[in-house]
C-alpha positions in Angstrom: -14.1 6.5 11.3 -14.4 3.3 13.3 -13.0 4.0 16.9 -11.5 1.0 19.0 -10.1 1.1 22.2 -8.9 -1.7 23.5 -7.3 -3.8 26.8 -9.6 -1.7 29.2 -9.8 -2.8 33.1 -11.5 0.0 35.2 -15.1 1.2 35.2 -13.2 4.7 34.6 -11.6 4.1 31.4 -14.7 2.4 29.8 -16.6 5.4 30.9 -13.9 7.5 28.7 -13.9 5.8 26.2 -17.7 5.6 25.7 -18.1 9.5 26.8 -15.3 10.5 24.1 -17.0 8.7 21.5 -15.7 5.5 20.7 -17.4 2.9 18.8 -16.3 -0.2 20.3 -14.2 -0.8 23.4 -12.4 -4.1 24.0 -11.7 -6.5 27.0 -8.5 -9.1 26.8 -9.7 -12.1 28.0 -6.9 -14.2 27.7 -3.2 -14.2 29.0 -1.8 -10.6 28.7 -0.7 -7.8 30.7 -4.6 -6.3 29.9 -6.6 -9.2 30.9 -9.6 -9.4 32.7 -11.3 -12.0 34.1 -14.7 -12.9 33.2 -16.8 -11.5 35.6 -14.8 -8.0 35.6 -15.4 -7.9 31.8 -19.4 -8.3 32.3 -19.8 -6.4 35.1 -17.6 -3.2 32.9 -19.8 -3.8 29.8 -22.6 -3.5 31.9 -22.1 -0.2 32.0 -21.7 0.4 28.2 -24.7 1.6 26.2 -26.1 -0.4 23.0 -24.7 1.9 20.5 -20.8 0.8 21.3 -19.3 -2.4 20.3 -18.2 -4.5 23.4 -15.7 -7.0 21.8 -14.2 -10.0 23.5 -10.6 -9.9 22.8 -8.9 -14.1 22.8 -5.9 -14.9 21.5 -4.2 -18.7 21.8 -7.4 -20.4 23.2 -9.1 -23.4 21.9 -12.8 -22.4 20.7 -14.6 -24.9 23.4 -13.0 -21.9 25.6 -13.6 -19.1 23.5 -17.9 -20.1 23.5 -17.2 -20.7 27.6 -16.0 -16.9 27.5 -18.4 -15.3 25.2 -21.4 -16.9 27.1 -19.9 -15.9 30.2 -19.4 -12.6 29.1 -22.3 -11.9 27.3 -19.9 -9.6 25.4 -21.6 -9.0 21.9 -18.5 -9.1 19.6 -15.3 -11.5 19.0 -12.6 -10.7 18.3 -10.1 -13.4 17.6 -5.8 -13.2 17.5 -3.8 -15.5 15.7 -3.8 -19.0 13.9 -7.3 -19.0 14.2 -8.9 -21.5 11.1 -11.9 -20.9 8.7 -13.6 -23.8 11.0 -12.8 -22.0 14.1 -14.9 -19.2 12.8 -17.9 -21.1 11.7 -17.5 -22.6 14.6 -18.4 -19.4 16.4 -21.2 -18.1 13.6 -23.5 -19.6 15.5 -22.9 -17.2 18.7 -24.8 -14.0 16.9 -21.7 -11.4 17.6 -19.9 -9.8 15.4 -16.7 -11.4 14.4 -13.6 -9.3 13.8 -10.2 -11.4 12.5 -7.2 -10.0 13.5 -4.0 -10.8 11.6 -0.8 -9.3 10.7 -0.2 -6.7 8.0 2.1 -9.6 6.4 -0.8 -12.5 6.4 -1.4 -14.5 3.1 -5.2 -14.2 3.4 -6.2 -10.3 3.4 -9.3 -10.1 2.6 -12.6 -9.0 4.4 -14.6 -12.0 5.0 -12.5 -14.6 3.9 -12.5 -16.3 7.5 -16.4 -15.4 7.6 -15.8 -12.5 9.8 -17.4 -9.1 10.0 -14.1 -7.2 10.1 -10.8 -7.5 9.2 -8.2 -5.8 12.0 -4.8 -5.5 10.4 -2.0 -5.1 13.2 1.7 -5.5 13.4 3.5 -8.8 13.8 3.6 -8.5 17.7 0.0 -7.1 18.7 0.2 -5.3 21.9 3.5 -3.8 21.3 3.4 -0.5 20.1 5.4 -0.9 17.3 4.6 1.6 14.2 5.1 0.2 10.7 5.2 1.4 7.4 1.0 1.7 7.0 1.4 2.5 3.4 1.5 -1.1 2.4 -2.0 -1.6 3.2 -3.7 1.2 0.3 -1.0 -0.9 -2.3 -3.6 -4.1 -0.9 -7.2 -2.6 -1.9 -9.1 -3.9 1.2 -11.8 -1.6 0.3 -14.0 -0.9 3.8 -14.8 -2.4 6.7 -10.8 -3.3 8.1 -9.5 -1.7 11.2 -5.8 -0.6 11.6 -3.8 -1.4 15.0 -0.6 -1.3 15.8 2.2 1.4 16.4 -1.3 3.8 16.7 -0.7 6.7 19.3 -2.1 10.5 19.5 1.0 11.2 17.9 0.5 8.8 14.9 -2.8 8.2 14.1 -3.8 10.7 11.7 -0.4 9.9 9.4 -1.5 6.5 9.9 -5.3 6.7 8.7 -3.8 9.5 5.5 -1.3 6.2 4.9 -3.1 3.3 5.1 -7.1 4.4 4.1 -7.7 2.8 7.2 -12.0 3.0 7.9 -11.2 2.2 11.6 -8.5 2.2 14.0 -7.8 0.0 17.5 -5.6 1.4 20.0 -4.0 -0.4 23.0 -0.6 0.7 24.8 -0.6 3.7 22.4 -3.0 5.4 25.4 -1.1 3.8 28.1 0.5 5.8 30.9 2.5 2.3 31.7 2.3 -1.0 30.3 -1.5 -1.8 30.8 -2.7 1.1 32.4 -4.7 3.4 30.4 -4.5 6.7 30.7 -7.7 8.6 30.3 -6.2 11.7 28.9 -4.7 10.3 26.0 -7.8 7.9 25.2 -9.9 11.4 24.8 -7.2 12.8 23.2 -7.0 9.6 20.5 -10.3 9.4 19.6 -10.3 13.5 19.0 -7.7 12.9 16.5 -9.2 9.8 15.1 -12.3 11.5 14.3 -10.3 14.7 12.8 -8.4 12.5 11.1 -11.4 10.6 9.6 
């Protein structure tokens, strides 16, 4: 099971997050109430050992911006929200990260690799939000491996979510909040505990 956590901001949570286990743990570099600037996202992924995925997290940002971000990041994954185009992701290929697409559970084109990305993240129609939905709908699609499952996800939730869905992975953001973008510590160990039972 494929482990996310994403929208971190301290050096504390990262180091929670890596200590518990996670596979990949993401920064928000662009307007939301979990960004980080540049410099903050380098300096925390500094930190963060080989092994685990450091993702850049954009969302509504023109891809001359996106490559300013990743360069000045040095970030090794992407991780791109929205209307982003086929051409916008070849226009990245040439960066060398891993590219994850994120779309919602309802978008026409669900399928791994159909943008050129290396994963497929499947969230809600208002990432960030915390709102659960009915993960069932995804096994009825056959992604087959390599997709990640976000939104709604919570200590509470995720193991009913990852039996429902088939999910391989799973990305969490408010779900280990203590308040709107401030992680709590506590529940990221105790999420990625009950990922990994789960999966």
């Amino acid at each position: 099971m494929f482990v996310k956590i994403c929208g971190l901001s301290t050096a504390e949570t990262v180091a929670t997050a890596v200590g518990s286990g996670a596979d990949a743990v993401g920064f928000v570099l662009t307007r939301s109430p979990r960004q980080v600037t540049p410099d903050t996202a380098r300096r925390l992924a500094g930190a963060v050992p080989p092994h685990v995925l450091t993702v850049a997290v954009v969302a509504g940002t023109d891809i001359a911006t996106v490559r300013e971000l990743v360069r000045d990041t040095g970030l090794r994954a992407l991780q791109l929200h929205g209307d982003y185009t086929r051409e916008d992701f070849a226009a990245v290929a040439d960066l060398g990260l891993t590219l994850i697409r994120a779309v919602s559970y309802d978008a026409p084109d669900l399928r791994i690799g159909a943008y050129g990305e290396d994963l497929l993240l499947v969230d809600a129609t208002e990432p960030g939000s915390g709102g659960a939905w009915d993960y069932a709908l995804l096994r009825e699609r056959g992604l087959g491996d390599g997709w990640i499952l976000a939104g709604g996800l919570g200590v509470g939730t995720v193991t009913d979510a990852i039996r429902l869905s088939g999910a391989g992975g799973v990305d969490v953001s408010s779900g280990v909040e203590s308040a709107r973008g401030v992680k709590s510590e506590t529940l990221i160990r105790e999420f990625i505990a009950a990922a990994r039972k789960a999966g």
